[in-house]
C-alpha positions as a Markdown table, in Angstrom:
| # | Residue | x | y | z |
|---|---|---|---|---|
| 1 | Unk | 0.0 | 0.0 | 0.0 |
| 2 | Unk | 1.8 | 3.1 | -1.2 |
| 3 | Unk | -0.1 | 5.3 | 1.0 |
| 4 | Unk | 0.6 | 5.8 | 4.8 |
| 5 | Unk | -2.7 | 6.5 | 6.3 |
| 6 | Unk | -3.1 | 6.3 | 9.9 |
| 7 | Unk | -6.5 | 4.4 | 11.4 |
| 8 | Unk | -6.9 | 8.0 | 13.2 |
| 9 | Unk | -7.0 | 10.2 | 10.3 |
| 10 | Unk | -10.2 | 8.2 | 8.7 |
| 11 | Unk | -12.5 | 8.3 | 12.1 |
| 12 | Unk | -15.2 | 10.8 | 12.1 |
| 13 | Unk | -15.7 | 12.8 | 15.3 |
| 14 | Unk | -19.2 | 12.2 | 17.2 |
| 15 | Unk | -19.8 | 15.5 | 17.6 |
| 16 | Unk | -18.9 | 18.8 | 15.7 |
| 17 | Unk | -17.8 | 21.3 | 18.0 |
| 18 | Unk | -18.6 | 23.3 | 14.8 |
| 19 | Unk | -21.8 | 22.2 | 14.0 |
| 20 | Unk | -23.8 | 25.1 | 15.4 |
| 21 | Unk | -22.0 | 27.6 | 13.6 |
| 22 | Unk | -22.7 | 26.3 | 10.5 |
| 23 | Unk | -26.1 | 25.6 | 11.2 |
| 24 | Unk | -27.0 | 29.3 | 12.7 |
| 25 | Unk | -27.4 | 30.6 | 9.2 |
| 26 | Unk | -29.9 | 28.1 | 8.2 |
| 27 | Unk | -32.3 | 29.0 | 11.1 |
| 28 | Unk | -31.9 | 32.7 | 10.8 |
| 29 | Unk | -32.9 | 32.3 | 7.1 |
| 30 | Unk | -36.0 | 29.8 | 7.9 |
| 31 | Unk | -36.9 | 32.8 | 10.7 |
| 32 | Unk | -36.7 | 35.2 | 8.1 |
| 33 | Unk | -38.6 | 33.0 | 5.2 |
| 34 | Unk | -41.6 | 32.0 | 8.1 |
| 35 | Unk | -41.8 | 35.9 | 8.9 |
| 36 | Unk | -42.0 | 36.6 | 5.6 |
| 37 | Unk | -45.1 | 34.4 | 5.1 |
| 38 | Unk | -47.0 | 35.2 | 8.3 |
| 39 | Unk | -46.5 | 38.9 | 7.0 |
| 40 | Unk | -47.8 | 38.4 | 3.7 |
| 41 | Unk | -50.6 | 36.0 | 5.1 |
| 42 | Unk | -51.9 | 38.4 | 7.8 |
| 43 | Unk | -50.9 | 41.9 | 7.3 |
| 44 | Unk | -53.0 | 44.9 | 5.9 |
| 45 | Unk | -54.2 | 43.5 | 2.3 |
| 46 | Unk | -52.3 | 40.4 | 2.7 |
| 47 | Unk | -53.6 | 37.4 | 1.3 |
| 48 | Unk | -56.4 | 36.5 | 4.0 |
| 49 | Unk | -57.3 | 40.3 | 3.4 |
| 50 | Unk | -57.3 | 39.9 | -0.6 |
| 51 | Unk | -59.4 | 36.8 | 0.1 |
| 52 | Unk | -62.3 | 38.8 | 2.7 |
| 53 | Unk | -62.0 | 41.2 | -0.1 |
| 54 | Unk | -62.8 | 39.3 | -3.4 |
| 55 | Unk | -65.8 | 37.5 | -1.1 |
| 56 | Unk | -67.1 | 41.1 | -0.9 |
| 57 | Unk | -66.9 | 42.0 | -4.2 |
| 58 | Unk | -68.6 | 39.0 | -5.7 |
| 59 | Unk | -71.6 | 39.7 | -3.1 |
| 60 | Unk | -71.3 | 43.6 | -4.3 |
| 61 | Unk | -71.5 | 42.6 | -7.9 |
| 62 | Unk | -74.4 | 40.4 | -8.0 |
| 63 | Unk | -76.4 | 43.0 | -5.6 |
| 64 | Unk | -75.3 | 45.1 | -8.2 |
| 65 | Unk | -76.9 | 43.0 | -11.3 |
| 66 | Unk | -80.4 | 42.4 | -9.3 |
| 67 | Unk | -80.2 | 46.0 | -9.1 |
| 68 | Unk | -80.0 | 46.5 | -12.2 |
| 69 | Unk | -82.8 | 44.1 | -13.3 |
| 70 | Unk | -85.1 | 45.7 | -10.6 |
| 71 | Unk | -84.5 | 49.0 | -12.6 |
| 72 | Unk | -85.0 | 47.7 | -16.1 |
| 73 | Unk | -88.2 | 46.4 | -14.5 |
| 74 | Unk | -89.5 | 49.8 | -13.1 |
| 75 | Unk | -88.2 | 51.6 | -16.3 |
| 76 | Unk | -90.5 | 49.2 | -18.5 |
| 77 | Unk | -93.5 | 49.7 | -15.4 |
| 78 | Unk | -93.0 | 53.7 | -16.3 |
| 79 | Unk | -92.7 | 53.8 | -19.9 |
| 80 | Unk | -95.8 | 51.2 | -19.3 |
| 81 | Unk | -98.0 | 53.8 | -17.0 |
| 82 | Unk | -96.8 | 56.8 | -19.0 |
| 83 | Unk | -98.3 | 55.5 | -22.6 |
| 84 | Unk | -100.1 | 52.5 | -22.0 |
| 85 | Unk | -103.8 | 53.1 | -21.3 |
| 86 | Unk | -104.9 | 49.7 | -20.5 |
| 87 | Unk | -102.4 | 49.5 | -17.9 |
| 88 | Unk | -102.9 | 53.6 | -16.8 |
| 89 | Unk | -106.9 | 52.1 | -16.3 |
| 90 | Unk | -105.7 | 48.8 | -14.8 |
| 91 | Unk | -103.5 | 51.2 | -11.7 |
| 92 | Unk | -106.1 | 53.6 | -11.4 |
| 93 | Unk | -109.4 | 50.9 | -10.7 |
| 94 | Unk | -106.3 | 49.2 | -8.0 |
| 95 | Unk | -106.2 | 53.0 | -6.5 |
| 96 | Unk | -110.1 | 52.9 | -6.1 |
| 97 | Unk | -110.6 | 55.7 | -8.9 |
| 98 | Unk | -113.4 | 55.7 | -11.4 |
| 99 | Unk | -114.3 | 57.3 | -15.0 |
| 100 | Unk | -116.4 | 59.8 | -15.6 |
| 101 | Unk | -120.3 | 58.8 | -15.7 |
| 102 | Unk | -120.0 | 55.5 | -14.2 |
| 103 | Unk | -121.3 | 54.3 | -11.0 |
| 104 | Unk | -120.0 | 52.8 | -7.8 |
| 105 | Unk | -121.5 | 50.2 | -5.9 |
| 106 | Unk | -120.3 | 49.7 | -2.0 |
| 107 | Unk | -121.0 | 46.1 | -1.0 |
| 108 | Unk | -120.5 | 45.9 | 2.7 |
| 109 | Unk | -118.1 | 42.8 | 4.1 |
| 110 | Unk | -120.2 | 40.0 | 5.7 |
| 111 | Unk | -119.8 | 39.6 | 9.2 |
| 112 | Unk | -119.3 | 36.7 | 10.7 |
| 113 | Unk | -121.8 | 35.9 | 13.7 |
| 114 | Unk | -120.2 | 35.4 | 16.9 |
| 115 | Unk | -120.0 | 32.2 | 18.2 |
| 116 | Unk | -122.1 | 31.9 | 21.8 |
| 117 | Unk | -120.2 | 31.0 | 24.7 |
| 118 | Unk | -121.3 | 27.7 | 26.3 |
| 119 | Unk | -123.6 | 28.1 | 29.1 |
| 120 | Unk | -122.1 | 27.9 | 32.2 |
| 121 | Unk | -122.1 | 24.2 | 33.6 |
| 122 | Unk | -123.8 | 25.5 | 37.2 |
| 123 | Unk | -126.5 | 27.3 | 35.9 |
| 124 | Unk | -129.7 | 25.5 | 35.7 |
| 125 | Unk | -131.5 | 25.5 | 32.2 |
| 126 | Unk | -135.2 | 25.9 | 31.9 |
């Protein structure tokens, strides 16, 4: 064997007096990466923020769009009462209104006739 090795030289110490050192970077550097992400999480408009906030903004657009189809409706019931006399007639007979020479007949509700209490079971009947 041309080389002169010693058994010594080949062993591998248990424990690195070292080994911290080396390591210190790594943890400062997962510290730093983990506050990174808790910031971005968590923070003004952060991502749980940005999430809150699209939520709101799909609720605000389709209130929005119901809005809007509500409005298209009382446009059409406008242009409707403004030139359309069957349907001017059909809102003014709902409002209790009447034409011009025509007649109005009142026709009182029924009443319903109260039920009589039960005699009283002491009383003697004739």
């Amino acid at each position: 064997m041309g080389r002169n090795t010693r058994l010594t030289d080949m062993t591998i110490p248990l424990r690195d007096p070292n080994r911290n050192k080396r390591r210190l970077p790594l943890f400062i550097a997962a510290a730093l990466v983990l506050a990174a992400v808790f910031i971005s999480l968590f923070r003004d408009m952060g991502v749980v923020d940005s999430w809150r906030l699209r939520k709101t903004e799909r609720q605000l657009r389709s209130e929005v769009e119901k809005l809007r189809q509500e409005n298209a409706l009382l446009k059409r019931a406008v242009e409707d009462l403004r030139g359309n006399p069957a349907v001017i007639e059909q809102e003014a007979r709902r409002l209790g209104l009447i034409k011009e020479g025509e007649n109005v007949i009142v026709v009182p509700q029924r009443q319903e006739p109260r039920p009589q209490a039960p005699p009283k079971s002491g009383a003697p009947r004739r």
